[in-house]
C-alpha positions as CSV (number, residue, x, y, z in Angstrom):
1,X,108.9,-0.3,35.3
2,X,111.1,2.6,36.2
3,X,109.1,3.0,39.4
4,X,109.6,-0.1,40.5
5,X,113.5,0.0,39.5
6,X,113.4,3.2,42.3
7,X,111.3,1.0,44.6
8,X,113.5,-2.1,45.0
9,X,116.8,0.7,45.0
10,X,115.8,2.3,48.1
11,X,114.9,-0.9,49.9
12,X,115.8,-4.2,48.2
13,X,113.7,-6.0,51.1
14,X,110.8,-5.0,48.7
15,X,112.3,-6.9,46.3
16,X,112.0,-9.9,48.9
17,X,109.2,-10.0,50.0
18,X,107.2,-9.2,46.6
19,X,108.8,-12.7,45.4
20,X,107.2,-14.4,48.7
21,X,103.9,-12.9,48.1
22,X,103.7,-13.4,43.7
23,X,105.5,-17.1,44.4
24,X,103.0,-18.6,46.8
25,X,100.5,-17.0,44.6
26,X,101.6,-18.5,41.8
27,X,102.0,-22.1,43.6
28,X,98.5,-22.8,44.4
29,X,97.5,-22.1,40.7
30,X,96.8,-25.8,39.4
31,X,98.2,-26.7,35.7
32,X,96.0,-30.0,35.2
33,X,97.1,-32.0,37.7
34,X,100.4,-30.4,38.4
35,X,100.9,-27.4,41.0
36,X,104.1,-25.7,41.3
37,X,104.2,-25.0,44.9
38,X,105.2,-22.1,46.9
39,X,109.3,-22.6,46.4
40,X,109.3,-23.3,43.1
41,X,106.7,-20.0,42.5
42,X,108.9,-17.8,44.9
43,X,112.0,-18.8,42.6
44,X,109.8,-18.1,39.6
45,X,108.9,-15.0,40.9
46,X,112.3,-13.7,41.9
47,X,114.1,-14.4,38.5
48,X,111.2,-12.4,36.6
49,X,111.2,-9.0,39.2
50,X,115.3,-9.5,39.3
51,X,115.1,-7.9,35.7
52,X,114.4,-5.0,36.8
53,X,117.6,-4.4,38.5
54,X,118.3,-5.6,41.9
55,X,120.6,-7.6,44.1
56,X,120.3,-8.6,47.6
57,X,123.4,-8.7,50.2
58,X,124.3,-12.6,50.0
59,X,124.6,-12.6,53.7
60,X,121.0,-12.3,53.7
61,X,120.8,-15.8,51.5
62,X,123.5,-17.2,54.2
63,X,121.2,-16.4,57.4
64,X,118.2,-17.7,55.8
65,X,119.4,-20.7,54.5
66,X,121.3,-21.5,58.0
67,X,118.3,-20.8,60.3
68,X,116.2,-23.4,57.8
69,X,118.8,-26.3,57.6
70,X,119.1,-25.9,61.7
71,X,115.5,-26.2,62.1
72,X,115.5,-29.2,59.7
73,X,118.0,-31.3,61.9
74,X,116.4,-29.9,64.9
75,X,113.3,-31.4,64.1
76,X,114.9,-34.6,63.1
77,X,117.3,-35.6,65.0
78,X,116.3,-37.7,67.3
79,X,114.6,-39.8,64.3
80,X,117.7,-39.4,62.2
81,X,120.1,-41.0,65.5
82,X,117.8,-43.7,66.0
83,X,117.8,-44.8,62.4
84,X,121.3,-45.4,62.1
85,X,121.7,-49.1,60.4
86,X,122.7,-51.5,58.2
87,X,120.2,-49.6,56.0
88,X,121.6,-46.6,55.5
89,X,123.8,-48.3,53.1
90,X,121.2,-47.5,50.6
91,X,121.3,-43.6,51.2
92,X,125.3,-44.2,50.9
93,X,124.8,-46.2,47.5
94,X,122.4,-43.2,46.2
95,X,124.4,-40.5,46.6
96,X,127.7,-42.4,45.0
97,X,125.2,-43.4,42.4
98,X,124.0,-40.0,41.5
99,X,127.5,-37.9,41.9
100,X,128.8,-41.1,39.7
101,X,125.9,-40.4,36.5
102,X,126.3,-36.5,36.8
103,X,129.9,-36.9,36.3
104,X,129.8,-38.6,33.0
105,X,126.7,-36.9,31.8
106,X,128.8,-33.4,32.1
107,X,131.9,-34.9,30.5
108,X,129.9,-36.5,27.7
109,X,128.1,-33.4,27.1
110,X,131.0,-31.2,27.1
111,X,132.7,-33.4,24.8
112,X,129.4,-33.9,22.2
113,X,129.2,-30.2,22.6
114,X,132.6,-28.7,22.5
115,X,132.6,-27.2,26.1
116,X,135.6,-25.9,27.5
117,X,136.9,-26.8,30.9
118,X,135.4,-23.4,33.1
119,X,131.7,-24.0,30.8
120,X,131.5,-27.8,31.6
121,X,132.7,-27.2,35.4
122,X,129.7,-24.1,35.4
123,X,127.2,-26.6,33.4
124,X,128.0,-29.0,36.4
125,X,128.0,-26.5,39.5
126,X,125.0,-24.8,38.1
127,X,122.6,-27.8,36.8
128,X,123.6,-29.9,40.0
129,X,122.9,-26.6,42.2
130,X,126.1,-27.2,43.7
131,X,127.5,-23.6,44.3
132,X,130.8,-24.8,45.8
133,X,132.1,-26.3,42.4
134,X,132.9,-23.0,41.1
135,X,135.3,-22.7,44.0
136,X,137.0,-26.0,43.3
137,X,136.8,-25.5,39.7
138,X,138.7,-22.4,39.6
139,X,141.1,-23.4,42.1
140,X,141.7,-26.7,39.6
141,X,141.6,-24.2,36.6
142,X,144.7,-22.2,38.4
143,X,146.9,-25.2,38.8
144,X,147.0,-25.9,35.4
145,X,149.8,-23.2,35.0
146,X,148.3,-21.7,32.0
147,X,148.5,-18.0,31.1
148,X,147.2,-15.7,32.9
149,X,144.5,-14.4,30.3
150,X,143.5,-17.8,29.4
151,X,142.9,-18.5,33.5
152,X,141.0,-15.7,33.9
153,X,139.0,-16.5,31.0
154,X,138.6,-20.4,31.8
155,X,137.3,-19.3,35.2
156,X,134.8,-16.6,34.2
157,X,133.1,-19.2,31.7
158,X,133.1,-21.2,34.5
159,X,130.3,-18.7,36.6
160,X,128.8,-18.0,32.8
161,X,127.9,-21.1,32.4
162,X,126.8,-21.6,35.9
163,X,124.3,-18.5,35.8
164,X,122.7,-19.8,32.8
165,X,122.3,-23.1,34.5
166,X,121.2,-22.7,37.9
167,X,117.9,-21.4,37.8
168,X,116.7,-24.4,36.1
169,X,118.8,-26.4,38.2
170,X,117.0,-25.7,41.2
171,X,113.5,-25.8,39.7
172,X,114.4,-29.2,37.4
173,X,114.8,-31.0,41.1
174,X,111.3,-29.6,42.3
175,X,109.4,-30.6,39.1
176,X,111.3,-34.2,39.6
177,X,110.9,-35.2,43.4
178,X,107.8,-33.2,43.7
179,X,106.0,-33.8,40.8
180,X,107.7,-36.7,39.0
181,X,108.2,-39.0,41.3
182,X,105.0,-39.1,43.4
183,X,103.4,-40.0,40.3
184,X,106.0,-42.8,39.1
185,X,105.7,-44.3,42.3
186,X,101.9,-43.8,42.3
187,X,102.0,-42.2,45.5
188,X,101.0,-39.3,47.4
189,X,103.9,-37.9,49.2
190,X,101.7,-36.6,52.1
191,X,100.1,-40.4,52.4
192,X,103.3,-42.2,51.7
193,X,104.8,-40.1,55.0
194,X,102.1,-41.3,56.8
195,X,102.9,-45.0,55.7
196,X,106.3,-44.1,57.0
197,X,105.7,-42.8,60.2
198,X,103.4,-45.3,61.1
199,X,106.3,-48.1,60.6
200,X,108.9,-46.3,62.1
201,X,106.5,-45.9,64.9
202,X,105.6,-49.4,65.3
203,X,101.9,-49.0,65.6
204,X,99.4,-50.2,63.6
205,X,98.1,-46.2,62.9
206,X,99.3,-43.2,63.2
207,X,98.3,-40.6,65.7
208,X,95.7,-37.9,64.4
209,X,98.1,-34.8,62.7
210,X,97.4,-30.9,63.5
211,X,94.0,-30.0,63.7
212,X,92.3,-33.5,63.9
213,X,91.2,-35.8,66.6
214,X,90.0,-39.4,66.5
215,X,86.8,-40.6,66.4
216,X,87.8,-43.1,68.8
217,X,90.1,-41.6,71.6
218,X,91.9,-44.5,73.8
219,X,90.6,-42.4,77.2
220,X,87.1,-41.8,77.8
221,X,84.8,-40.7,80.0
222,X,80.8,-42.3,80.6
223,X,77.6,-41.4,83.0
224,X,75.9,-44.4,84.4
225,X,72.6,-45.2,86.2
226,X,72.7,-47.5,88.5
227,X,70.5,-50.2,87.8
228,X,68.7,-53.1,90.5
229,X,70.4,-53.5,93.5
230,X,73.5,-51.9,93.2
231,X,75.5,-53.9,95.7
232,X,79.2,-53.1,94.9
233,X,81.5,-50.9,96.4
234,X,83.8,-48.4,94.6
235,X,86.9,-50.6,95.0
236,X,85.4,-54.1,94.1
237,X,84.1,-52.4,90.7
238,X,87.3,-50.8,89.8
239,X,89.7,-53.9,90.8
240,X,87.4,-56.4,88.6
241,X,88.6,-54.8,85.6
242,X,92.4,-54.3,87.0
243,X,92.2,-50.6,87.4
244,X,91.4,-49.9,84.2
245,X,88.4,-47.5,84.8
246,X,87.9,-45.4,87.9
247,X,84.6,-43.9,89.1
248,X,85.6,-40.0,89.7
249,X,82.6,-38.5,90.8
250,X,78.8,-40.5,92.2
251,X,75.9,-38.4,92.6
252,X,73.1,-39.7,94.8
253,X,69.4,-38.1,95.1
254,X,71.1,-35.1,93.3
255,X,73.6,-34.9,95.7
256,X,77.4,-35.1,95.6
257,X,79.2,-38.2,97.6
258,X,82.9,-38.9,97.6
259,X,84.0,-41.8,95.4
260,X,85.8,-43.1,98.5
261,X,86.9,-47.2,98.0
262,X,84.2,-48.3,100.5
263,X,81.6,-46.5,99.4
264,X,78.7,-49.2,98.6
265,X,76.5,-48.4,95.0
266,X,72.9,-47.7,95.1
267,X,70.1,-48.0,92.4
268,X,69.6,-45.0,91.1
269,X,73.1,-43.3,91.7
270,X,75.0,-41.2,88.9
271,X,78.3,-42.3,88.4
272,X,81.5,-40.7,86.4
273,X,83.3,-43.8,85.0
274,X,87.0,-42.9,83.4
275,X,89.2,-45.0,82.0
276,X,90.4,-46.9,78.8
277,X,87.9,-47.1,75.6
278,X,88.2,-51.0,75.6
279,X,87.5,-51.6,78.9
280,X,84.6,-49.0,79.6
281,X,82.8,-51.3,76.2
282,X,83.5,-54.7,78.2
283,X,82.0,-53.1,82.1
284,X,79.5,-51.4,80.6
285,X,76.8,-53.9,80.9
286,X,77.7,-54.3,84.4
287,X,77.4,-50.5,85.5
288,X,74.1,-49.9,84.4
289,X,72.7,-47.6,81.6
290,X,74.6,-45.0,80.0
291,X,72.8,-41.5,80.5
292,X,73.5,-38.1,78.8
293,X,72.1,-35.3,81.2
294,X,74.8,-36.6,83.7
295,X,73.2,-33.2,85.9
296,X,76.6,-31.6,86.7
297,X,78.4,-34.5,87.3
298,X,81.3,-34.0,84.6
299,X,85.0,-33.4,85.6
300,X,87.8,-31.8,84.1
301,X,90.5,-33.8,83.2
302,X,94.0,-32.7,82.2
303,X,97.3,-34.2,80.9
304,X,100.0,-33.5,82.2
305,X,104.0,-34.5,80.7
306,X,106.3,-35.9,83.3
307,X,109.7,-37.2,83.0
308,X,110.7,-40.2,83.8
309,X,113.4,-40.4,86.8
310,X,112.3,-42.9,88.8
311,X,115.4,-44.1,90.9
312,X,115.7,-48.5,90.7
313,X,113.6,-48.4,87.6
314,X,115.4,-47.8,84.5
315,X,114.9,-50.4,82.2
316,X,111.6,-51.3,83.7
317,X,108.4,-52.2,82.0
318,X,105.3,-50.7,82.2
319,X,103.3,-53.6,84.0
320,X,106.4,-54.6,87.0
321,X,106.2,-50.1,87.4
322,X,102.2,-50.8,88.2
323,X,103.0,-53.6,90.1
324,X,105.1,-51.7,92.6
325,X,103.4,-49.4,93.6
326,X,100.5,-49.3,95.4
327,X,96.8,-48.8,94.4
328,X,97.0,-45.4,96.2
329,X,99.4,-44.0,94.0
330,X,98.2,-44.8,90.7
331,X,94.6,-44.8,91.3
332,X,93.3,-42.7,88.5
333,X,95.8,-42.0,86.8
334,X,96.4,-43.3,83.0
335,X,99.5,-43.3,80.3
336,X,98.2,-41.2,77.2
337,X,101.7,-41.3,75.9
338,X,105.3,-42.2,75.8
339,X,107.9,-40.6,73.7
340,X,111.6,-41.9,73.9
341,X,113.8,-39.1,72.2
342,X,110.6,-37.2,70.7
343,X,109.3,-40.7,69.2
344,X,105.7,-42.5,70.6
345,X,106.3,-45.8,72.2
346,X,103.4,-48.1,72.3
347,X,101.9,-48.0,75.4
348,X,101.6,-51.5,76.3
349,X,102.2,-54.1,79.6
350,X,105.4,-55.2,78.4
351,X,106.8,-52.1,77.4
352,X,110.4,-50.9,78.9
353,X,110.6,-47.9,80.3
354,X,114.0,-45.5,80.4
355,X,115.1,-42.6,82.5
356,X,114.6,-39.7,79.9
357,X,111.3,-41.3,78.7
358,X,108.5,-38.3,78.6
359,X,104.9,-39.7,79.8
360,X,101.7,-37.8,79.2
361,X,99.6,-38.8,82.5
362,X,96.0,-38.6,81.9
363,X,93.3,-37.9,85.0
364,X,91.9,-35.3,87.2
365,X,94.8,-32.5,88.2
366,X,95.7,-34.1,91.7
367,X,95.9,-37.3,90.3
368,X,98.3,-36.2,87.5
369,X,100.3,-33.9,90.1
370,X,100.9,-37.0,92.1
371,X,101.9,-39.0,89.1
372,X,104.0,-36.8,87.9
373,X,105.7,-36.2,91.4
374,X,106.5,-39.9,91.6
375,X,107.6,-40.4,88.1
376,X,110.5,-37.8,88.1
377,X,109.7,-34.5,87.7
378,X,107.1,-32.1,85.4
379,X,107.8,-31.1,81.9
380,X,106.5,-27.6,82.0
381,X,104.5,-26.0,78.7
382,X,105.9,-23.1,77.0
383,X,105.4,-21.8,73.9
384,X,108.3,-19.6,74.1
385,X,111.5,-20.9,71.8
386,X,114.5,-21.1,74.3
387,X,117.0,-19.2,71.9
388,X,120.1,-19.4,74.0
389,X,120.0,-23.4,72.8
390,X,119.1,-22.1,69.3
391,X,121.5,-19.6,68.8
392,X,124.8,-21.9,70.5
393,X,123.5,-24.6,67.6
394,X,123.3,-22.3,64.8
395,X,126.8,-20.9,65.9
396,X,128.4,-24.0,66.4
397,X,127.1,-25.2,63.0
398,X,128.6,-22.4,61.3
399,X,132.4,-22.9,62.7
400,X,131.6,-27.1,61.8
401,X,131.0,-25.1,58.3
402,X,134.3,-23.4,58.2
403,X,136.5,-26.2,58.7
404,X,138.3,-27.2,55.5
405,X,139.8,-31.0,54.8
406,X,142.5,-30.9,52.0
407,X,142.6,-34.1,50.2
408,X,145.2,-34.2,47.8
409,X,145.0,-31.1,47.4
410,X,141.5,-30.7,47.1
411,X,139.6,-28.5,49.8
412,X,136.5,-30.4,51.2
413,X,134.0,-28.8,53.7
414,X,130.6,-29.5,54.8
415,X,130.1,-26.0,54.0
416,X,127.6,-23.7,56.4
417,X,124.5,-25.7,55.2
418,X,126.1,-29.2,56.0
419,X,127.1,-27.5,59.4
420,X,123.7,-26.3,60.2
421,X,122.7,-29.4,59.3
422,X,124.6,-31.4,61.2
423,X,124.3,-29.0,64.5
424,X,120.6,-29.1,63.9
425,X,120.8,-33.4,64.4
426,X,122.9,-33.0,67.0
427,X,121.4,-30.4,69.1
428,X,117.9,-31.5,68.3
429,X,118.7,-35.4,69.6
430,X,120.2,-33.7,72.8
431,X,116.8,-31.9,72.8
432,X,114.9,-35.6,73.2
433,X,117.1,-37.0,75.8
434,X,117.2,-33.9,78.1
435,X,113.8,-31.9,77.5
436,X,113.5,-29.9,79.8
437,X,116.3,-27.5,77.4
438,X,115.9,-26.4,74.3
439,X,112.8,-26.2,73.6
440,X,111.0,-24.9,69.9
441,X,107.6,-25.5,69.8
442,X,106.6,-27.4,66.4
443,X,105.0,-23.7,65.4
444,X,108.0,-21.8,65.7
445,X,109.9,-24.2,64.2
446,X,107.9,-24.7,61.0
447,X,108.0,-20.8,60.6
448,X,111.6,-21.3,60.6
449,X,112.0,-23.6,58.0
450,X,109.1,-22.4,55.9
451,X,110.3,-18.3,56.0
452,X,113.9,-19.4,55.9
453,X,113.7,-21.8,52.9
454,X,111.2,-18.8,50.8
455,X,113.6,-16.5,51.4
456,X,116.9,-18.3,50.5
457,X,115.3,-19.4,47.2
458,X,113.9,-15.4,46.6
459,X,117.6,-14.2,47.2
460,X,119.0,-16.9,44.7
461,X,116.4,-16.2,42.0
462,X,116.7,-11.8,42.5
463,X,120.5,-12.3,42.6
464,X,120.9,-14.5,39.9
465,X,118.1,-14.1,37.2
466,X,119.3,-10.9,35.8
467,X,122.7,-12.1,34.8
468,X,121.5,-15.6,33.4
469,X,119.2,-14.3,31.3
470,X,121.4,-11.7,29.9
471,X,123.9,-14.4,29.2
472,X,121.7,-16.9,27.5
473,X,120.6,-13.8,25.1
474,X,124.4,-13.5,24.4
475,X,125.2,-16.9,24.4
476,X,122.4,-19.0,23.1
477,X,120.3,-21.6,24.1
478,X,123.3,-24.4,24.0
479,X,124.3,-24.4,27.5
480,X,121.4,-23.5,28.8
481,X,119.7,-26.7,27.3
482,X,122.5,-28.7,28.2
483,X,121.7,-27.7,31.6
484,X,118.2,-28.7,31.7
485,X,119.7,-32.0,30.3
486,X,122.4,-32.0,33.0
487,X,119.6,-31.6,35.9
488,X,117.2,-34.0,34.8
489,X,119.2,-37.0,33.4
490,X,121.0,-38.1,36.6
491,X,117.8,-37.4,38.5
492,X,115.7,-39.7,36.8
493,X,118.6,-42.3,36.8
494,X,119.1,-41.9,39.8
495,X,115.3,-42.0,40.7
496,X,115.1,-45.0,39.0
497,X,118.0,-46.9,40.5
498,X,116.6,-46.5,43.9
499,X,113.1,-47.4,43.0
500,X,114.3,-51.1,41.4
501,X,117.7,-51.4,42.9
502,X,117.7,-50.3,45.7
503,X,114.3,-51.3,46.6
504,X,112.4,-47.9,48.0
505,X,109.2,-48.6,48.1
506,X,107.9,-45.4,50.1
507,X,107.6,-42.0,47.8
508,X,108.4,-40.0,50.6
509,X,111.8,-41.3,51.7
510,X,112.5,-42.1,48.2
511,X,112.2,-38.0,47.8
512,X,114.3,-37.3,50.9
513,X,117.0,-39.4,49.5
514,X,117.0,-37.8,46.3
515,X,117.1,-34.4,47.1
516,X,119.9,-35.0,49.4
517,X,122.1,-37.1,47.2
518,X,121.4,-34.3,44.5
519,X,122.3,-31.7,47.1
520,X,119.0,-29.6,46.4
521,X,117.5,-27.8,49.2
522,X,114.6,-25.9,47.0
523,X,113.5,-29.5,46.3
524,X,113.8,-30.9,49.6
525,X,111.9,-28.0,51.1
526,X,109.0,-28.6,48.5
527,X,109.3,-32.1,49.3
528,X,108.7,-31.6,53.5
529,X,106.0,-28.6,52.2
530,X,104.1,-31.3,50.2
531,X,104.4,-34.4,52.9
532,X,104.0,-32.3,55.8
533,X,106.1,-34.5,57.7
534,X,109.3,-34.6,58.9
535,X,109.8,-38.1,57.1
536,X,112.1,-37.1,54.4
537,X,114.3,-35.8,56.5
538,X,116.4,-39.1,57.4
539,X,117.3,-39.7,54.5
540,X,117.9,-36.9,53.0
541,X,120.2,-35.7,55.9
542,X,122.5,-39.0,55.3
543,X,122.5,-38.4,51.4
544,X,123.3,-34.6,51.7
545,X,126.3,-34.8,53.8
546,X,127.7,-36.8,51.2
547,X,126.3,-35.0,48.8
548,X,127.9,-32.2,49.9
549,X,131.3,-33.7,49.5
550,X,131.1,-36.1,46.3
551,X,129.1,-33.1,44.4
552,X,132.2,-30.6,45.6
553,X,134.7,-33.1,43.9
554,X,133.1,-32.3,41.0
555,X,134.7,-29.1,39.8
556,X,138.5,-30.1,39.7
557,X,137.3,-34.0,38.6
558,X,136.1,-32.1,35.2
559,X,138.9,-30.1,34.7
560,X,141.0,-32.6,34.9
561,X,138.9,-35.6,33.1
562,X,138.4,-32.8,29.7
């Protein structure tokens, strides 16, 4: 392996990149039923190629990790804002629960076992992931006023015991909220985000995800013949089903003629009907019969995103907009979609409208373009990420992340990662109620979170492998075992608690929540990996704030409580 030693020397990105590639490898292998999963097989990876001899600059872990917590909140916060209630008292309950059993599982271990204040403060930084104990902890373990050699001691046990730990810390909470407890809860975790969505939405489906289309879209467009007599113009047809089709193109003895309101239907004319699904099946009948070589007669239709300005009509719904403004105007032009701060509204009569709200028109290009014009004012597509937005949020975050809270004498900070975090909501829910800034296309986003989660976990498993396995050959299997212990015990509690007490009945918030109030990230990636939904996210980002701070309290709480 001395080759590879030499490799990873030169250029420890090898080292990197190598875990990437072997870890998602390894995830899609299948054990039975159970697949580790591209974070969990990256971390796997790193630990066993970190033998060899390498470390990676920490400030590569930091960047990483920062870019993929901003994206999170970006994603999901204007979900996150909205669900604000008297039900986040749940979230608040789980992550008091879970700091509560971690605490006296690491004190009664410590005190079965014989653990010393810096090895039960690194049992509880390391098997609860929670990096910022060892930081607390020592600071506690300085304050004692004990000798000098005995500090120094006290506080190097306590980064002993949290090597040994930590690698099984991080890949306990993926086996648990991954693996675990999709199948206590006897759900899917991809199908149980769909559940979700599809409440929090308010509709009785959810929309068709990447990729897919329904079978039964709510705009269509049908060719007609003409049957008997004809005897209708243009407008009386359209107005006898409220405007809710439009005839955009009649052909007549193979000849184009402009769909003009007076125009009076022969027998035998072709004629392009658009409009809404429901209505088309109810006028059908009337039309005449449906043909398929429609002889040139089709039309390219186009949505377009406007948003919605309209002065003196905030607070307005959908049917009094219709109904003040003339037939002119909104002739052929339909409402594919409304989203109010990045989330679908239902497109119906009675549905309030707000200035901010984003409408997809749907209808030939001039109709749209008029639409649009009267609506407010176009939301133009890019695919490119605006990056001035990005980088202020990430920036911000990271100063949120410096700022330190002494409470009684104990330092408490959202850290970089809760700053992100927190940016990321923030910035994100500004995003929804002014889009025409800020923009990240859902692609560049998911390659944000995806590359920056892989990497973090690589760094922690190349820079941390080597020295916990060395240590648990020196020191035995004790701690080590205790920290498998220490991972899964309050997990499973905790797990359980929310599943009967608290009343989750969806797997995928359930795994949000836990992640969060458990403060592990590698799981909480796996977690959105596997639901491939931005679901999880709500609750986990109320959870692992707290988290944060009740998991921090740790370190000087078990020096002091042993």
């Amino acid at each position: 392996m001395d080759w590879l030693h030499q490799i990873v020397q030169k250029s420890p990105e090898v080292a990197l990149f190598l875990s990437l590639a072997i870890g998602y490898l390894i995830g899609q292998i299948n054990f039975g039923k159970f697949q580790l999963g591209g974070v969990g097989g990256s971390l796997l990876a790193a630990v066993v190629i970190s033998q060899v001899g390498v470390q990676i600059d920490n400030g590569v872990k930091s960047v990483m990790f920062a870019v993929f917590i901003y994206a999170v909140g970006y994603d999901s916060g204007p979900q996150f804002f909205n669900s604000l209630n008297r039900r986040t008292l749940r979230e608040i309950a789980m992550a008091v629960f879970l700091a509560a059993t971690a605490l006296v599982t690491v004190i009664v271990c410590a005190r079965l076992f014989g653990l010393n204040k810096g090895l039960a403060a690194g049992l509880a930084g390391g098997a609860l992931t929670q990096s910022a104990i060892i930081g607390t902890a020592g600071d506690a373990i300085a304050r004692l006023g004990l000798p000098a050699a005995e500090t120094k001691a006290l506080q190097s046990d306590v980064a002993i015991a949290y090597a040994v730990t930590y690698v099984f810390g991080s890949l306990g909470a993926i086996i648990v909220c991954v693996n675990i407890l999709p199948k206590f809860m006897g759900q899917n975790l991809h199908d149980a985000a769909l559940d979700a969505e599809k409440a929090l939405a308010g509709t009785g489906g959810s929309g068709p995800g990447a990729g897919q289309t329904s079978t039964l879209p709510v705009l269509v467009g049908r060719a007609f013949r003409v049957l008997g007599g004809g005897g209708r113009t243009v407008a009386q047809i359209e107005t006898a089903e409220q405007d809710m089709i439009t005839i955009e193109r009649i052909r007549r003895a193979g000849k184009p003629l402009e769909p003009r309101p007076d125009v009076m239907l022969e027998a035998g004319d072709i004629v392009l009907v658009v409009g809404r699904r429901e209505v088309m099946v109810a006028a059908a009948s009337q039309l005449g019969e449906e043909v398929g070589d429609t002889d040139g007669i089709s039309l390219v239709m186009q949505r377009r995103q406007g948003v919605f300005t309209r002065r003196g009509m905030n607070h307005t719904t959908i049917a009094a907009v219709r109904a003040s403004v003339d037939r002119e105007l909104r002739h052929g032009v339909y409402i594919h979609e409304i989203r109010r701060v990045d989330r679908p509204l239902p497109v119906l009569p009675e549905t309030e409208l707000e200035h901010g709200d984003v409408i997809t028109f749907f209808g030939s290009p001039q109709d749209t373009r008029r639409a649009v014009d009267a609506a407010g004012y176009e939301l133009p597509y890019t695919n490119k990420t605006d990056f001035i937005y990005m980088g202020v949020g990430i920036v911000v975050g990271l100063l949120i992340g410096l700022v330190v809270v002494n409470l009684g004498g104990i330092p408490l900070t959202l850290g970089s990662g809760g700053g992100c975090l927190l940016a990321g909501l923030v910035f994100g829910w500004m995003r929804g109620k002014h889009p025409m800034y800020g923009v990240m296309p859902p692609a560049a986003s998911q390659l944000l979170k995806d590359f920056g989660l892989a990497a973090f976990v690589a760094v922690v498993g190349i820079n941390s492998g080597l020295q916990a396995v060395v240590t648990v050959k020196e020191s035995g299997l004790t701690i080590f075992l205790l920290g498998v212990f220490v991972t899964l015990f309050p997990l499973l509690l905790t797990m359980l608690f929310g599943r009967y007490v608290l009343r989750y009945d969806n797997a995928a918030l359930l795994a949000g929540a836990l992640t969060g109030s458990r403060s592990a990230n590698p799981a909480f990636g796996a977690v959105l990996d596997k639901a491939a939904s931005g679901v999880p996210t709500v609750p986990f980002a109320i959870t692992y704030a707290l988290a944060n701070v009740l998991l921090t309290l740790l370190g000087p709480l078990v020096v002091g409580l042993l």
